[in-house]
C-alpha positions, 0 to 999 in steps of 0.5 A: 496517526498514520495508517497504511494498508498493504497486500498483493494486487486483489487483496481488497485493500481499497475497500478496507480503507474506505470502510475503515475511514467511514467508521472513523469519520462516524466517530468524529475523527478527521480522516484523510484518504490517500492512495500510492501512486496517485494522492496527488495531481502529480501522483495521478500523471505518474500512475498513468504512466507505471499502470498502463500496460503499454509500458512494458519497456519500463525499466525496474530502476525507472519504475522504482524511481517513479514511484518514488516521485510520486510519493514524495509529492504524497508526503509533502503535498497531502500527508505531513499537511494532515497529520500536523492538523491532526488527522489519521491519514490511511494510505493505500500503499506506502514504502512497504508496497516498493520494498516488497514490489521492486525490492523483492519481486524486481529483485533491486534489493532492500537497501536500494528501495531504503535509501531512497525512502529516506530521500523522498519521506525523510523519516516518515512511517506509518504507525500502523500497517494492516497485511491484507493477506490472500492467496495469490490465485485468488487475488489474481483472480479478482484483480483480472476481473476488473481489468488487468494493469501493467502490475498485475499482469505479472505472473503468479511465481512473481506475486508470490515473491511478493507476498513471501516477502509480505510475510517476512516484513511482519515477522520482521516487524511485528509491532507495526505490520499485522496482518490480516486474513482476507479472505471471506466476505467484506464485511468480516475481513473489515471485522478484523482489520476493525479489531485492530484499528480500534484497539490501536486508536485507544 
């Protein structure tokens, strides 16, 4: 079982993850955690490059395709290895976040972002993707406070493009993206994402 879990920067994806892995793990399931950019040796060097904000000449082409190196090292180095073992495998972020990020938001167009995904993970995809859905002000608020990225120093009008196209990726997708209100305290955000892993898992 592969799951993902997606949302715009703030929305509290990270800590969902881990909670949910946790739970997991308490029920005797073998769980592997990962997180895009960054899974890997590989991944980390990549990250540092397209987060630090002195980086702000980077092109979109080569943006997209640096996230695309860094997962296809992901796919090959930590997520086929674990699910042939048999583990869920919970990503933060997979191709969702570039389709979203890049396609939508830098404006290079779904198609471009598909036909590299089908390069770099040559049919892998999730089983489950959970939406951390927040209002844009209120993840931009929590993502500041920790310290703002070169990513999440993009301004609100391009977050919500980013979001907007969130929203059209689950009604597109229905079966697979669900999302999640995430607004509220941890604990009742982990709640409901709990309602739906647990369900899926059955």
């Amino acid at each position: 079982m592969f799951i993902t879990f997606e949302g715009i920067d703030g929305s509290g994806k990270s800590t969902q993850l881990a909670l949910v892995a946790r739970r997991l793990r308490d029920a005797g399931r073998a769980v592997v955690e990962t997180v895009e950019p960054g899974g890997t040796v590989i991944g980390r060097k990549i990250r540092q490059i397209l987060l630090d904000p002195e980086h702000s000449a980077l092109s979109p082409v080569a943006e997209l395709l640096l996230y695309f190196a860094a997962r296809a090292q992901n796919v090959d180095e930590v997520i086929q290895p674990a699910l042939r073992r048999g583990a869920v495998v919970l990503s933060d972020r997979f191709t969702d976040s570039t389709l979203v990020y890049q396609g939508h938001g830098r404006g290079l167009g779904a198609d471009t972002v598909l036909a590299l995904d089908r390069v770099a993970c040559r049919g892998l995809a999730p089983n489950l993707t959970l939406f951390l859905d927040i209002a844009v002000d209120t993840a931009l608020d929590r993502a500041r406070q920790r310290g703002a990225d070169r990513m999440e120093a993009e301004d609100h009008v391009f977050y919500q493009r980013v979001r907007d196209a969130y929203h059209a990726l689950s009604a597109a997708e229905p079966a697979r993206v669900i999302p999640i209100d995430a607004t509220g305290s941890p604990d009742a955000v982990a709640a409901r994402v709990w309602t739906v892993v647990s369900a899926r898992l059955k």
